[in-house]
C-alpha positions as CSV (number, residue, x, y, z in Angstrom):
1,X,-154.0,-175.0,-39.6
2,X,-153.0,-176.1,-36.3
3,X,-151.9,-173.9,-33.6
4,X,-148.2,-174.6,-33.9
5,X,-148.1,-173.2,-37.6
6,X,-150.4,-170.5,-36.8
7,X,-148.4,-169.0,-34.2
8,X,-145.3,-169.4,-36.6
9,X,-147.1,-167.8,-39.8
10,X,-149.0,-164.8,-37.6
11,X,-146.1,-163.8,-35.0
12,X,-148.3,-164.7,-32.4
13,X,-146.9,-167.0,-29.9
14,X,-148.9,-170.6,-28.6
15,X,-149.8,-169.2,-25.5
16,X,-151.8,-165.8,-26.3
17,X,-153.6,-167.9,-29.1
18,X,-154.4,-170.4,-26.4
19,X,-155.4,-167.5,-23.9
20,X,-157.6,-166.2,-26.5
21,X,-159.3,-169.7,-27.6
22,X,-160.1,-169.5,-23.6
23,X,-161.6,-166.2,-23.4
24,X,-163.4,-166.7,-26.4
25,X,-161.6,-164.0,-28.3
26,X,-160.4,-166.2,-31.2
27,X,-161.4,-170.2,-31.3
28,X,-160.7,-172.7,-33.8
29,X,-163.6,-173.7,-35.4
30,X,-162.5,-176.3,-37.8
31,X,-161.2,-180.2,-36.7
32,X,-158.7,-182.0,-38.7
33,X,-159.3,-186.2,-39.6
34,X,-157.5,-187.2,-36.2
35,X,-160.2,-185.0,-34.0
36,X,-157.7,-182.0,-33.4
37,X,-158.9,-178.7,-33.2
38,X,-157.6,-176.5,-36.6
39,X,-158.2,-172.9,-37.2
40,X,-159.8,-171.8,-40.4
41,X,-159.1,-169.2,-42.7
42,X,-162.2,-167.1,-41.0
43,X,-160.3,-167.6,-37.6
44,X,-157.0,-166.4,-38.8
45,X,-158.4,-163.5,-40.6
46,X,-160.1,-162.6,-36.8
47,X,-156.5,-163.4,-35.4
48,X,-155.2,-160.3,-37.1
49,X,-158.2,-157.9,-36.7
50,X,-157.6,-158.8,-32.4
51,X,-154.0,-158.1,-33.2
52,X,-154.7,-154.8,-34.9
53,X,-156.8,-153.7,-32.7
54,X,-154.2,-154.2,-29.9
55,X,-151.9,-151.7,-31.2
56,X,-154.0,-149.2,-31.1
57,X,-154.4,-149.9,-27.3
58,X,-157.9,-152.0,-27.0
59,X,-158.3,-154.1,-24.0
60,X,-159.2,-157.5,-25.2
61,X,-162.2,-157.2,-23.2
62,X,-163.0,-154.1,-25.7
63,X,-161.7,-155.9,-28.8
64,X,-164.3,-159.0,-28.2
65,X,-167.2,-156.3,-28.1
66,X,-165.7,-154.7,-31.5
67,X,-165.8,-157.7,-33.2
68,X,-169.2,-159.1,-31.9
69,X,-171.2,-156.1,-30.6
70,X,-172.5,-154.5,-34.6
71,X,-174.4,-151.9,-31.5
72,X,-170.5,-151.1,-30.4
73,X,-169.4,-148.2,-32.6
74,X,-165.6,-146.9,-32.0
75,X,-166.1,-143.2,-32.2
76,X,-166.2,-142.6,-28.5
77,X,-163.6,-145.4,-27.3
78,X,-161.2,-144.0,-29.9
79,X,-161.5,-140.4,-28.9
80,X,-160.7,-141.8,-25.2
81,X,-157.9,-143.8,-27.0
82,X,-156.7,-140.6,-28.1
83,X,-156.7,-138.7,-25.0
84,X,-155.3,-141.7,-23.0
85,X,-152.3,-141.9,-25.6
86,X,-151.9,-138.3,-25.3
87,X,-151.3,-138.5,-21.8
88,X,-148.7,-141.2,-21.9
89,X,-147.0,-138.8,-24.3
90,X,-147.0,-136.2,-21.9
91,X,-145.9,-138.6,-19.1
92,X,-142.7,-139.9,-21.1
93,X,-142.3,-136.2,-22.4
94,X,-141.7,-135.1,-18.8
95,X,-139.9,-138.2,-18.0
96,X,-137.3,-137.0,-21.0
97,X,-137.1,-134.1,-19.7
98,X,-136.3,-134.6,-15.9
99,X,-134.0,-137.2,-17.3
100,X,-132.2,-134.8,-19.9
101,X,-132.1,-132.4,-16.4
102,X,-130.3,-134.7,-14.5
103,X,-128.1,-135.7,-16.8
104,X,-126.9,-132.2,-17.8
105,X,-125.6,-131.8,-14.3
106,X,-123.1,-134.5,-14.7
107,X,-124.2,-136.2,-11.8
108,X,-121.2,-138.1,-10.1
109,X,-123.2,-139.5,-6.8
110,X,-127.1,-140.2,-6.3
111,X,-127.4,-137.7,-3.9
112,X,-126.9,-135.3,-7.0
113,X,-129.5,-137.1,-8.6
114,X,-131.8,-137.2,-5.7
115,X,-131.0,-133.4,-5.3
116,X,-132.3,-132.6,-9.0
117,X,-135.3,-134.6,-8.6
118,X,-136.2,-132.9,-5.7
119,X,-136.3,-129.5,-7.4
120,X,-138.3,-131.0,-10.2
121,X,-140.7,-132.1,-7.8
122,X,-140.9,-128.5,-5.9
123,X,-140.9,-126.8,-9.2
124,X,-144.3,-128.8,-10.6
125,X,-145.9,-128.5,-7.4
126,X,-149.5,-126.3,-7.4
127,X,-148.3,-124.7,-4.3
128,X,-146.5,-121.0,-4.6
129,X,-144.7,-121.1,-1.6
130,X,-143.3,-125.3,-2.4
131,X,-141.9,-124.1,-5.7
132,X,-140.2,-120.8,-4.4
133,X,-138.7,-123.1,-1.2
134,X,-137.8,-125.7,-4.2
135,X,-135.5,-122.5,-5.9
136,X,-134.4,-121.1,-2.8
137,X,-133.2,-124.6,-0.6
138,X,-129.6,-124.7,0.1
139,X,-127.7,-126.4,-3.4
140,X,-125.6,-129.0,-1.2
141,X,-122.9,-127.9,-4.0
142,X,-125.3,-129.5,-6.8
143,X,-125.2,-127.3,-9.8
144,X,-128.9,-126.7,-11.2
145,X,-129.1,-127.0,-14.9
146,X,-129.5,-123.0,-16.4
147,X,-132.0,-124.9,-18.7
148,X,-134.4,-126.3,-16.4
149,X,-134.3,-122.8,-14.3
150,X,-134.9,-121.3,-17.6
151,X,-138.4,-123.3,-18.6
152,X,-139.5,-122.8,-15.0
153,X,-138.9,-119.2,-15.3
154,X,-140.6,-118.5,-18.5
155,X,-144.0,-120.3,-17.4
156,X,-144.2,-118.9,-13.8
157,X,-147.5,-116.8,-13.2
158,X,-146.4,-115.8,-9.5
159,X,-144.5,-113.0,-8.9
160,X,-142.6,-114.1,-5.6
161,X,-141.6,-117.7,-7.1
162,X,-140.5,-115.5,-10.8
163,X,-138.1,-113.4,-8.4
164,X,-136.8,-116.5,-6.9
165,X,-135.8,-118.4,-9.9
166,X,-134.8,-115.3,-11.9
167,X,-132.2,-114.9,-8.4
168,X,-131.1,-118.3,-9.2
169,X,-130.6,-117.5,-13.1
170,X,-128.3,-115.0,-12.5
171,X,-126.0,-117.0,-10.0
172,X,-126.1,-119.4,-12.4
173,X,-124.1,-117.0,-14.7
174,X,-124.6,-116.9,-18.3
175,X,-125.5,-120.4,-18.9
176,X,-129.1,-120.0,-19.7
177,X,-129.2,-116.8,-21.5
178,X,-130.5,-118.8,-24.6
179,X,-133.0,-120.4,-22.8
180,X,-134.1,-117.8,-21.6
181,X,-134.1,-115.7,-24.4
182,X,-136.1,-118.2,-26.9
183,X,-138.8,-116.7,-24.8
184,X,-139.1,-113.6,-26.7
185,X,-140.3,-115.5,-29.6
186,X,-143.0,-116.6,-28.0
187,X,-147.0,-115.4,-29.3
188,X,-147.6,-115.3,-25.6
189,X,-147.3,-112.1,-24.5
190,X,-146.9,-113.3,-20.9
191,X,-144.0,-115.9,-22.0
192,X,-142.5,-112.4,-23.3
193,X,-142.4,-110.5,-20.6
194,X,-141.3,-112.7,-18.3
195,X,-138.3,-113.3,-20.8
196,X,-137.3,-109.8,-20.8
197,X,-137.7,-109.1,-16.7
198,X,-134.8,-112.8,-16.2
199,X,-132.5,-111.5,-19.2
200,X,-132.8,-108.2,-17.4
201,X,-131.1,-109.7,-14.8
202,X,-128.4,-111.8,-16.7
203,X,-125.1,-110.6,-17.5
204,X,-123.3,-110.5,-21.3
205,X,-123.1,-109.2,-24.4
206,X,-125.6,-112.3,-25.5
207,X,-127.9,-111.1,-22.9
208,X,-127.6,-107.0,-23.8
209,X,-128.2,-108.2,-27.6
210,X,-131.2,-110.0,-26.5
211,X,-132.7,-107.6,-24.3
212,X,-131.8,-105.1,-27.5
213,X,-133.7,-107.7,-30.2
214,X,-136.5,-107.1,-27.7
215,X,-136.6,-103.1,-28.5
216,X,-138.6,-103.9,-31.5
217,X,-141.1,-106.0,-29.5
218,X,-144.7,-105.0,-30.2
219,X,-145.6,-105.3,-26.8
220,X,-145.2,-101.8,-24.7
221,X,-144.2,-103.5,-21.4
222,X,-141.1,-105.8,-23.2
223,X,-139.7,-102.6,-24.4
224,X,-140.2,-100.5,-21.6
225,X,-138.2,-103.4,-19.6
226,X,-135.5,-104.0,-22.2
227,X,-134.7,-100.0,-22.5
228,X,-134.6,-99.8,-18.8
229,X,-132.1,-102.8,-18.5
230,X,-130.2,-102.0,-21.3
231,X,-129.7,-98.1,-20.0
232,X,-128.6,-99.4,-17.1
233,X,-126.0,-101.2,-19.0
234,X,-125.0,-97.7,-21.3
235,X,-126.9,-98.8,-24.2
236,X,-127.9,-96.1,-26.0
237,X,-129.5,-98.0,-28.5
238,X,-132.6,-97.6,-25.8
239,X,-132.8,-93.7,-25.8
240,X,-135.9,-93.7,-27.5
241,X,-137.7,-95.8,-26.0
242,X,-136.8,-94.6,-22.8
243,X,-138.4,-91.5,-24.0
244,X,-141.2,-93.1,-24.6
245,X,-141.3,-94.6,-21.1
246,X,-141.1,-91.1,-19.8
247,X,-143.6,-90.2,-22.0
248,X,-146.0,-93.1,-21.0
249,X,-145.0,-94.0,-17.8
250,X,-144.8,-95.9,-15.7
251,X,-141.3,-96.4,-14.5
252,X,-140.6,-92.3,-15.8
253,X,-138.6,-91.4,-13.2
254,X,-136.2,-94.3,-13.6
255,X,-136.1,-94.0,-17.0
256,X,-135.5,-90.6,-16.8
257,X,-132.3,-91.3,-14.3
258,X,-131.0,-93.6,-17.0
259,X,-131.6,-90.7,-19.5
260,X,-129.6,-88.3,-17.5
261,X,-127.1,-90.7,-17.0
262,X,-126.9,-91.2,-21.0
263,X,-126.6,-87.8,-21.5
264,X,-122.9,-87.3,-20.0
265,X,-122.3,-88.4,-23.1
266,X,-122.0,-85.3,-24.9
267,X,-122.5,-87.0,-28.4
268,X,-125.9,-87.4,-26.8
269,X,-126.8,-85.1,-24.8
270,X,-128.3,-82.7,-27.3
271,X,-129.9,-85.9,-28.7
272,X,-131.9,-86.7,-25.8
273,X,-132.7,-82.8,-25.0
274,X,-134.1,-82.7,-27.9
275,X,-135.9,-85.9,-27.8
276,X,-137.5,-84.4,-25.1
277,X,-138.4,-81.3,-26.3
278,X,-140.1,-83.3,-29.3
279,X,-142.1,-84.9,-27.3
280,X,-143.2,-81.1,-25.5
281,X,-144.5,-80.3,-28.0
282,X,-145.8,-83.1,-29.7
283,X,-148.1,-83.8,-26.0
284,X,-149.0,-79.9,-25.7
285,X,-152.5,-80.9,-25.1
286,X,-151.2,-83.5,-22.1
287,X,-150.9,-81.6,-19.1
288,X,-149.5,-85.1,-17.1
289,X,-147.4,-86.4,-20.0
290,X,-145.3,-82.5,-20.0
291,X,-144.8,-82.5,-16.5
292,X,-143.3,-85.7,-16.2
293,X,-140.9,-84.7,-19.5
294,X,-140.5,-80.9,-17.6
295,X,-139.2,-83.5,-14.8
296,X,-136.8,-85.3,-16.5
297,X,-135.0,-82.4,-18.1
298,X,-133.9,-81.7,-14.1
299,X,-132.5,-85.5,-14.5
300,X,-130.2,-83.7,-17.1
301,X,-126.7,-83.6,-16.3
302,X,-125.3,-80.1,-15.3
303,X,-127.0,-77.2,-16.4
304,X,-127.6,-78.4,-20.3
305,X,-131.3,-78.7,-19.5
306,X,-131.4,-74.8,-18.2
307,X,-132.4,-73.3,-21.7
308,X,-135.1,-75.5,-22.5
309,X,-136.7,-75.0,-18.9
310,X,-136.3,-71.4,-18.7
311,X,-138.2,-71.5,-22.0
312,X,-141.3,-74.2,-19.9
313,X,-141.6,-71.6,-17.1
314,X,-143.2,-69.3,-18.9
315,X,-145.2,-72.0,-20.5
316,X,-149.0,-71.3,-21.1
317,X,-149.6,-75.1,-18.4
318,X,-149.2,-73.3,-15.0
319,X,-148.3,-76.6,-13.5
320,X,-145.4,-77.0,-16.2
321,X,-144.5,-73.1,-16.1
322,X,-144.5,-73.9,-11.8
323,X,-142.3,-76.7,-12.1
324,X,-139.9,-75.6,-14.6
325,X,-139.5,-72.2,-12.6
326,X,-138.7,-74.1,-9.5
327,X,-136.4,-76.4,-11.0
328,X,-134.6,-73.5,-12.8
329,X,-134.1,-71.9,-9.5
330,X,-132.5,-75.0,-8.1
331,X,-129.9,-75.8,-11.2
332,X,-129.2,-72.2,-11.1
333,X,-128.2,-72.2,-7.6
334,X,-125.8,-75.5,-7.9
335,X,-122.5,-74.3,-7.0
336,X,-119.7,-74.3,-9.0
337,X,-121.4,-75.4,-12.4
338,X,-121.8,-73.7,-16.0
339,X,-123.6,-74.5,-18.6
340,X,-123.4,-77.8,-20.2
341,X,-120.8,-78.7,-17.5
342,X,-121.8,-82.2,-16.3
């Protein structure tokens, strides 16, 4: 078969066959009546393998030593195949992605786009101090995409550039609550919570029913950060576990201002005075654990924690018995107060 038809029948055009005949690759071996040079069946057959071999990404220089080297095994080279096809898919998987970024802001000018691309830049950079000056640097009124503030947030390891970006969530608004909050379903604890620490500081009723989903997180340090956000937000779904953060600490004082705070609800003030008392007495053996509860009864609004201390000073912990006394001295001397008056 001459060259003509073979590059008609394989798909292969006249020139790569006649680069390969001059590399040595693939050369016709046969010779028709007039003297021209004809590929055989044998040669066609090796036109496909060299083919083949292409698509999986072979140099030619590589394919020649696969076909002719029986010494040249492909375990290794397709292992590095592998890893080099990988990283192409990483490269056009991060291409997608800065593109999908850019094109979510709408761009109208190319300073818009050059503006995004900037940020992307600062954002991957090794260098703390480059991505927090990427999140920080003025906008030049270019809105950055919730999204791409969202991934950045929920892989950040550094404390300083995580502050930063969850800043620049929340001026963002809403927009990447559910971004952010996909987090929490995360089997990195990490991922988790640095979820719950950004929706902490998004507003809503998406973000509050996030940051409540996140309650039943097994993780002690996601819960203790989504009761303390959502009692700052009047939830009193979080009453519980803010007793437990009292209980465990740390962050017991705070939660024990948001429990106080809860508790000029009257519905649930004997709730949470009685939460804590549980917990007295479930901890009588843990001397730290009942002062910090003895505390947070003073956190109590009014005098409706009076009882229950007047009962702890004469309690058999003389560092519970001293606190409670003292702090039954001070509620009693507030002017101008009774008894479950808040």
């Amino acid at each position: 078969m001459l060259i003509g038809e073979v590059a008609r029948r394989s798909g292969v055009s006249a020139r790569m066959l006649r680069h390969y005949d001059s590399l040595g690759l693939v050369r016709p071996t046969g010779r028709t009546v007039g003297g021209y040079r004809e590929y055989s069946p044998e040669d066609i057959r090796r036109i496909f393998h060299v083919e083949g071999l292409r698509s999986l990404g072979l140099s030619l220089s590589q394919i020649g030593r696969a076909l002719d080297d029986a010494a040249f095994t492909p375990s290794a080279l397709v292992g590095d195949l592998i890893r080099k096809a990988g990283e192409r898919l990483d490269r056009e998987r991060e291409l997608l992605e800065r593109l999908r970024a850019v094109d979510s802001t709408e761009p109208s000018r190319w300073q818009d786009v050059l503006r995004i691309i900037e940020l992307l830049h600062g954002l991957g950079s090794q260098s703390p101090a480059r991505r927090q000056q990427a999140v920080l640097a003025p906008a030049e009124d270019v809105a950055v995409p919730a999204e791409l503030l969202a991934e950045a947030v929920l892989t950040e390891s550094d404390p300083y550039v995580a502050g930063a970006l969850r800043w620049a969530l929340a001026r963002a608004g809403g927009d990447g609550v559910a971004s952010v909050a996909s987090g929490l379903g995360s089997e990195d604890v990490d991922v988790r919570r640095r979820a719950v620490l950004a929706l902490a500081e998004l507003p809503g009723d998406e973000a509050t029913a996030a940051l409540t989903d996140a309650l039943e997180d097994p993780d002690t340090t996601v819960r203790r950060h989504a009761a303390l956000a959502l009692g700052g937000r009047g939830v009193t779904r979080a009453v519980p576990a803010l007793v437990d953060t009292v209980v465990e600490g740390p962050n017991d004082v705070e939660a024990a201002e948001l429990l106080g705070t809860l508790a000029q609800d009257a519905e649930w003030a004997d709730r949470i005075i009685s939460a804590l008392a549980e917990q007295l007495t479930a901890y009588a053996a843990d001397s730290a654990v009942r002062i910090r509860l003895t505390q947070a009864l003073a956190e109590m609004p009014g005098t409706i924690a009076l009882d229950t201390l007047r009962q702890l000073s004469c309690d058999e912990d003389r560092a519970v018995a001293a606190i409670a006394s003292a702090l039954v001295e001070t509620l009693v001397a507030r002017p101008g107060e009774e008894p479950g008056q808040p």
